[in-house]
N, C-alpha and C positions, 0 to 999 in steps of 0.2 A: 223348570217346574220342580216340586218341590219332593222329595222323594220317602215313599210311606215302606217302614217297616212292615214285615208280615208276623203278624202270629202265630206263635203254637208253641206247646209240650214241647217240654226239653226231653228228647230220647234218649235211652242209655249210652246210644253210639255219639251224641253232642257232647255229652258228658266228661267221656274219652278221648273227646278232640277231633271228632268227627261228626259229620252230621248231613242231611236230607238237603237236598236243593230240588226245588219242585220241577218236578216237567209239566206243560199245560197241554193237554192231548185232548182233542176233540173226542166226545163221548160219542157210540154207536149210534146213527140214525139224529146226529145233530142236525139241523136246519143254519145255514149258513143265514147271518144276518141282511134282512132287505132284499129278500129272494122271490118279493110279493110279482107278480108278473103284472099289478098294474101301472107299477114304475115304469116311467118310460126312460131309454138311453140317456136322451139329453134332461131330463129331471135330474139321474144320477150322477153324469159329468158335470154337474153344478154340484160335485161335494166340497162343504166348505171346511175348511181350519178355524173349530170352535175355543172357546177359553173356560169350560165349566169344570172347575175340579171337583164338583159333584159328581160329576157322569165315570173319572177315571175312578172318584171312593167307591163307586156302585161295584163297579168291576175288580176291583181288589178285593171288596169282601166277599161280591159268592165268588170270586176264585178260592178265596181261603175257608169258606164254609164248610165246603165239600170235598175235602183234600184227597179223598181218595179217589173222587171221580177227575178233579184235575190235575191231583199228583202231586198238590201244594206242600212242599216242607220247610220246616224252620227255618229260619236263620239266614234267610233273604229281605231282600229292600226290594222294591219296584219302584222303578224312577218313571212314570205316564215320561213322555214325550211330546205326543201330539195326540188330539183329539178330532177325527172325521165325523162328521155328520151329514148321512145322505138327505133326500128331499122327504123320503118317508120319514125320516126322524129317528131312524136306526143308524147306531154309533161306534165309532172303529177306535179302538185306544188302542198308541201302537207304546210298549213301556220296555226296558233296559232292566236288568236288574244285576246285584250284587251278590255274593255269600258270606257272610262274614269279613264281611269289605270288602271282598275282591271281586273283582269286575268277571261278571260271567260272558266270557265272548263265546256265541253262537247263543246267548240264551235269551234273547229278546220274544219277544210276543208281542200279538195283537189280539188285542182281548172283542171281540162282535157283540154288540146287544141290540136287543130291539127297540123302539122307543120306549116303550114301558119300563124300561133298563134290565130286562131278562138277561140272564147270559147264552148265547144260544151255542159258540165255538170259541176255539181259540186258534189261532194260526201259530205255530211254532213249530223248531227244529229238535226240543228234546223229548224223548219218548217214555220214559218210565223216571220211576224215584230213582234218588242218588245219593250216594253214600261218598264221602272221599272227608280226606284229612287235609289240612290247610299248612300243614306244617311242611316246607321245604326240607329235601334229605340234602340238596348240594345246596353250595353258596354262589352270590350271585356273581362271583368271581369265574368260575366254576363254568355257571350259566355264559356269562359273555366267550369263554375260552370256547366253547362248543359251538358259538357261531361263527366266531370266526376260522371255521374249519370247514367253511362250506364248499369255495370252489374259487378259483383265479379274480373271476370278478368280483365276486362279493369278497374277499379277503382285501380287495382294495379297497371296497367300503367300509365293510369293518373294521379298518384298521385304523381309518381315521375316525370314525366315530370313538372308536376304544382313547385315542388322544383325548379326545377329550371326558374321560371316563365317564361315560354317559350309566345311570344308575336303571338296571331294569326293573322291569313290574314284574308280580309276581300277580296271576292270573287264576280264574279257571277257565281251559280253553275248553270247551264244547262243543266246538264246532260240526265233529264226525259224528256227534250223538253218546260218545263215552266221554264225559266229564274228566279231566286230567290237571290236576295240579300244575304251572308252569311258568317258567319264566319267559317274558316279555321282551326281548332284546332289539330295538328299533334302534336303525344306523340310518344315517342319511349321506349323500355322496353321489356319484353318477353312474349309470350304467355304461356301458359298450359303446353305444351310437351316441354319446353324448348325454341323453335324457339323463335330466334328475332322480334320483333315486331317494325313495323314505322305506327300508325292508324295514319288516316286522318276524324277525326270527322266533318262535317259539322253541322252546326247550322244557321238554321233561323234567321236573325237579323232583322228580325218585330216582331217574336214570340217569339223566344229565344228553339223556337224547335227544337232535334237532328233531320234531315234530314232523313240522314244515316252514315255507316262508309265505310271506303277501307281501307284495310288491304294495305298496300304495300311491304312487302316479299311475295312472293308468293311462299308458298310450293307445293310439291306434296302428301302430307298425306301420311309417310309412304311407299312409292312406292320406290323399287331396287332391286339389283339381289345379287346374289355370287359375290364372287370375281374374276368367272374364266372365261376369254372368252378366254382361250388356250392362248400359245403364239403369241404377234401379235408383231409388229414392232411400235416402239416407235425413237422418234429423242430427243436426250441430249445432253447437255452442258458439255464440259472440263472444272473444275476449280479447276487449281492446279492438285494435287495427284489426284481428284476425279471427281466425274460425278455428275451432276444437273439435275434433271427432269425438265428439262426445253427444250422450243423448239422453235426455233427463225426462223425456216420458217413456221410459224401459230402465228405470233403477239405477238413472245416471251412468251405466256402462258407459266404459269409453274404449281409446286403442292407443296402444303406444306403439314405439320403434325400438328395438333392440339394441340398434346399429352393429347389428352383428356379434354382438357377444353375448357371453353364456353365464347364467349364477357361479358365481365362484365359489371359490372350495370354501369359504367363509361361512358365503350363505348357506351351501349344503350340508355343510357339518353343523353348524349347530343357529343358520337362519338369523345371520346379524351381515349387515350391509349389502341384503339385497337388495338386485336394480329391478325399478319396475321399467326402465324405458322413459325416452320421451313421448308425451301425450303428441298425436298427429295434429298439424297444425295445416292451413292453408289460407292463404290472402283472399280468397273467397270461397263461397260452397262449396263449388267443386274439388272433391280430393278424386288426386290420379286421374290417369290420361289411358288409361287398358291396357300398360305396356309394362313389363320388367323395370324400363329406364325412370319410373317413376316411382320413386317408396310409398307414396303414399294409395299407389294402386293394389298393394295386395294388403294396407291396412283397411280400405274405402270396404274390400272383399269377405272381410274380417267380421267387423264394424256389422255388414249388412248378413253375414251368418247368423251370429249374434241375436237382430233382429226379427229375422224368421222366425228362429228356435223360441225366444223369448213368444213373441204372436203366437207361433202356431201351442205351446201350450197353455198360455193363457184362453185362447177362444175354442182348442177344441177341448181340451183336459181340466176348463178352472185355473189353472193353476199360474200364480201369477211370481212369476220368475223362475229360474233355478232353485231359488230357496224354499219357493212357499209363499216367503213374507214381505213381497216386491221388492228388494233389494237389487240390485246390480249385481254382475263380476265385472272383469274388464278383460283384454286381450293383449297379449302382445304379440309383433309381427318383426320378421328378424332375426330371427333367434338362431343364433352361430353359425357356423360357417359349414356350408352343404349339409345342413341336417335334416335328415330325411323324416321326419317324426312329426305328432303334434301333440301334446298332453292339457290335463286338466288336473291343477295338484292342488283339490280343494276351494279354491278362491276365485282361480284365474285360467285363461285359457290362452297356450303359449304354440307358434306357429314358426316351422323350421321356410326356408325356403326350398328346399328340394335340394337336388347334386346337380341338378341343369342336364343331364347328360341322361337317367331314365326319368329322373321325378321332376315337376316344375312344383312350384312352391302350394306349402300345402293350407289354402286360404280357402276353400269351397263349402258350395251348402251343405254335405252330406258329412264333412269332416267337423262341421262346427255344430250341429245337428248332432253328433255318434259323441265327441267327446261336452258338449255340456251337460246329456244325457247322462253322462256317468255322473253329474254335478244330481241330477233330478234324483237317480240311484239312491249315492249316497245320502240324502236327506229326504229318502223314505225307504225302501227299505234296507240298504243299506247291504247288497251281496257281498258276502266274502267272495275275496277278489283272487281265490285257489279255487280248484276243484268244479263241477260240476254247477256251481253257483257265482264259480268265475265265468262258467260260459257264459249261464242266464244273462250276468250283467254285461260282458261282453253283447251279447243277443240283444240288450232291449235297448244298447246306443243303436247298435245296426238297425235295428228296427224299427226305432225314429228317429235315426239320421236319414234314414229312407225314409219315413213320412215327411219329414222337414224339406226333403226335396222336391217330395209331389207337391206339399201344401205350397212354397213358394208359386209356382206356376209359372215355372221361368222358361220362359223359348231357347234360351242359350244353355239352358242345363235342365232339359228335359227327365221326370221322374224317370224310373226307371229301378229294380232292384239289384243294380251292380253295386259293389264299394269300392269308390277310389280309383274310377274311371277314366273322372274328365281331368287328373292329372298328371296319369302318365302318358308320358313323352313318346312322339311319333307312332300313336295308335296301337301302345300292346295291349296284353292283356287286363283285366281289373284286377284289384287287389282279393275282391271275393264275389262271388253271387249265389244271393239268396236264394234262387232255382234250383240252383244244383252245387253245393258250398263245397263238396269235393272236387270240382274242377280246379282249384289252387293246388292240389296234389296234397296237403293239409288238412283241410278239413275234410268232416265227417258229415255225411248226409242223414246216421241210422244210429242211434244209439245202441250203447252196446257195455259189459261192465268194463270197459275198458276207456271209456268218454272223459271219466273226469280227470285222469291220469296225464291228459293232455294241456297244449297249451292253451291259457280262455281263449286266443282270437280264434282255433281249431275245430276245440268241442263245442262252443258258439254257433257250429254249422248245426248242430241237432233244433237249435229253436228258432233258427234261421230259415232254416229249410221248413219246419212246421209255419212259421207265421208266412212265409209264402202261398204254403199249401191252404190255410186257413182263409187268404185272399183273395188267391187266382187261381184255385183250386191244382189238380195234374195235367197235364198235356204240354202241346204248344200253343202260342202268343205270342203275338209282337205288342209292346209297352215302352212307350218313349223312343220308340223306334229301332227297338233292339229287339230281338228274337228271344225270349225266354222260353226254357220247354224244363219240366218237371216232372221226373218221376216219382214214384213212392217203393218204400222199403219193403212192403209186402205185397206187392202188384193189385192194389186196390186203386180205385178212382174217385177221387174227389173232387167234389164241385167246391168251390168258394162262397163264401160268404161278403167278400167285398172287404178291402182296404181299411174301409172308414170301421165298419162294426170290429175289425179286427186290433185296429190300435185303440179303439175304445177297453175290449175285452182285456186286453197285454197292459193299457198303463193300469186300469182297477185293479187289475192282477197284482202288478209292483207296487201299489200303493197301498193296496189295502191287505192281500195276503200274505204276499211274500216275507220270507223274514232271511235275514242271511246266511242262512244255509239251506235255504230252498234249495234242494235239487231237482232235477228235472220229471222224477214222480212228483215229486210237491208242487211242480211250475202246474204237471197236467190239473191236478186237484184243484192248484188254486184259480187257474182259466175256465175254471166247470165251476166255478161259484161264482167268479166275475160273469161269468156269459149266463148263469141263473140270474144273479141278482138285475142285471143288466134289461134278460128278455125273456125270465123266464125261464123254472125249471124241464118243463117240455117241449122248448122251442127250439126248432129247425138248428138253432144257432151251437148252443150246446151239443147238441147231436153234432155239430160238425166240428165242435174243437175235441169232440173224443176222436174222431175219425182221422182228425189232422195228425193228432197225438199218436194212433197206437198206427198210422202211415208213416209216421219216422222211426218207428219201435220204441216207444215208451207206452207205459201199460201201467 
């Protein structure tokens, strides 16, 4: 889309070589857009991806109208991205913006109007005006020397990246909410257990300080099942003599075979003769036979994760694919030798077979569910993948990688709020549970200022443990045949609201509020407008995502 300059007086401090970057801050006593209570749930899960660049001009101008009320300063660009529009006719522009070219990371928005094109809020992570100078103290020589001083393993990444002297961006990062001039230093290479690596080092360009890093593959640590969810129905391609896992009413997705190997240092360094795999083939419909001794049983497992994920957001969320815009990804199965992992690096979604000795290979609904979710993430709202916003997005694979389980309704992989259950070997424990997420001895059940500081699969337990509580309220239960029992942080008791109202409330959340540095105050605010707009600002329902919220200690 096409990206619209903003207006305004040149201030003395732009003048100087300094200047204003707006922050978009919801005014006092705003009314969140579409909050009418006669909208019903499923009216609103029918929000479509419209094409009016009239509706993103509306909202660029009263943002810039009124600058003091929404903080708007010179010398920015807003780039719309995408435009929502609910059943009442009330309109989400979610836009990206620049500062004097440079890309403001953490400063996106979503601008809310009514259908009349009112503007009624904005969703965003930056709080007041902003003053900074554009001009770099150190050079980007300088910049790369300070990343690669981070620590054993990333000195091996950056080091190959540095061969290939990869040139950084220079940024404004924003992510914390203080605006900081910096550089950009993205290395790509492998991590530890094998998984691909794309870091994103920021660096300070007054100090020459590492900031922080983001990781941008985002795995699930180890997390999947067996290979067997029984027989289920799969859709394949005729080609020639043979059959293609592949499936062209769901965006053409397909599956390939690894045979065991890994991206090579080629592709990871600078993304030239990547393998995608062989596409799965078989002499007739059937692929795999339930067993290890068959490759193409834990592609068949794949293939059909895939399709749930794919179903279940299209019929319950609208939303038609990973992207939005019915597209495919694809899958590969395979991938290196006892690797315990599974990722999503953007495109595709890539499946270890396990060590055989704790993990069997990681092909299940809840792993293919957890990581395309980070696919749905990224291309809306887009969490930074550190911090407190690393959990969130962490939190909202688990959250419908677990609906992706119930909604299947598979006998042989019964719902249930565990992670990464059905594939460890000879009945240990799961990988985490949403009931009680500190039973991994890692995560966190209770938020605390110490939450973001953590790992995302860790601090993830805070809204983990909320959207449980928001479902099946506190106590005990048995669900899928497993005993769940949940407490709360301040010994309060809540009743749930039901599964279904609560993945409704969590993706409008991601879709429409969240912006990538939602933290977990902003998660609770932005689930108190999904759950108004939804059912209503005085409904039972909202009442209960405050209670769910300030019962894991967010306030």
């Amino acid at each position: 889309m096409r990206i619209v300059r903003v207006a305004g007086a040149a201030t003395a401090a732009a003048v100087a070589g300094t200047a204003f970057i707006a922050s978009f801050g919801s005014p006092a006593g705003a009314t969140p857009a579409g909050s009418a209570s006669t909208i019903t749930p499923e009216s609103l899960s029918a929000q479509k991806v419209i094409d009016d660049e009239s509706i993103a001009d509306k909202a660029i101008s009263a943002l810039t109208s009124k600058p003091s009320t929404w903080k708007v300063g010179a010398g920015q660009e807003l780039e719309p991205v995408v435009t929502l529009k609910d059943a009442n006719g009330a309109t989400h522009v979610r836009m990206n913006r620049t500062y004097e070219g440079l890309e403001v990371v953490g400063g996106d928005l979503v601008a809310h109007q009514t259908k009349s094109g009112t503007l009624t809020s904005v969703s965003q992570g930056l709080t007041k005006m902003l003053d900074l100078s554009v001009k770099p103290a150190i050079t980007e020589t300088a910049a790369t020397k300070a990343a690669l001083t981070l620590d054993a393993v990333t000195k091996t990444i950056t080091k190959l990246q540095a061969d290939k002297k990869y040139t950084p961006e220079l940024v404004v990062d924003a992510v914390d909410g203080t605006p900081t001039l910096a550089w950009r230093v993205t290395t790509k290479g492998k991590q530890a257990d094998g998984t691909p690596s794309r870091l994103a080092t920021y660096v300070d360009a007054e100090t020459g300080k590492v900031l922080r890093r983001v990781e941008g593959i985002h795995t699930i640590d180890g997390e999947g099942n067996t290979l067997y969810s029984g027989t289920v129905p799969l859709q394949v391609k005729q080609n020639g003599s043979t059959y293609e896992l592949r499936d062209e009413t769901r965006g053409g997705t397909y599956t390939t075979d690894m045979n065991n190997a890994e991206d090579s240092i080629v592709c990871q360094i600078i993304g030239l003769g990547c393998v995608a795999g062989d596409v799965v083939t078989s002499p007739t419909t059937t692929f795999g036979n339930g067993s290890n001794d068959d490759r193409a049983t834990a592609a068949a497992d794949a293939q059909y994760g895939t399709n749930v994920t794919w179903d279940y957001f299209k019929n319950v969320h609208a939303r038609d694919g990973i992207f939005g815009d019915g597209s495919g990804s694809f899958n590969r199965v395979h991938y290196g030798q006892n690797y315990v992992n599974a990722f999503w690096d953007g495109e595709k979604m890539t499946y270890g077979d396990g060590d055989g000795v704790g993990y069997g290979p990681l092909v299940s609904l809840d792993v293919a569910g957890h990581e395309m979710t980070h696919g749905v993430t990224e291309n809306t709202s887009g969490l930074e993948y550190s911090g407190e916003s690393g959990g969130l997005n962490e939190s909202t694979s688990d959250i419908f990688g677990t609906a992706v389980e119930f909604y299947a309704d598979n006998a042989e992989d019964q719902g249930d709020y565990l992670i990464g259950e059905s594939f460890i070997l000879d009945g240990g424990d799961p990988l985490r549970r949403m009931d009680n997420p500190s039973f991994d001895g890692n995560s966190v059940n209770c938020w605390s200022s110490s939450t973001g500081g953590l790992d995302v699969h860790y601090s993830s337990g805070v809204g983990n443990h909320f959207f449980y509580l928001l479902s099946e309220g506190s106590g005990t239960k048995t669900i899928g045949g497993v005993e769940h029992s949940s407490t709360t942080c301040d010994g309060s008791t809540i009743a749930g609201i039901g599964r279904d109202k609560a993945e409704k409330i969590w993706f409008r959340a991601n879709s429409t509020y969240f912006t990538s540095t939602t933290d977990y105050a902003g998660a609770r605010d932005a689930t108190v407008k999904a759950a108004s707009d939804l059912y209503g600002a005085s409904s039972p329902e909202v009442a209960a995502v405050e209670a769910a919220w300030t019962a894991v200690s967010v306030s």
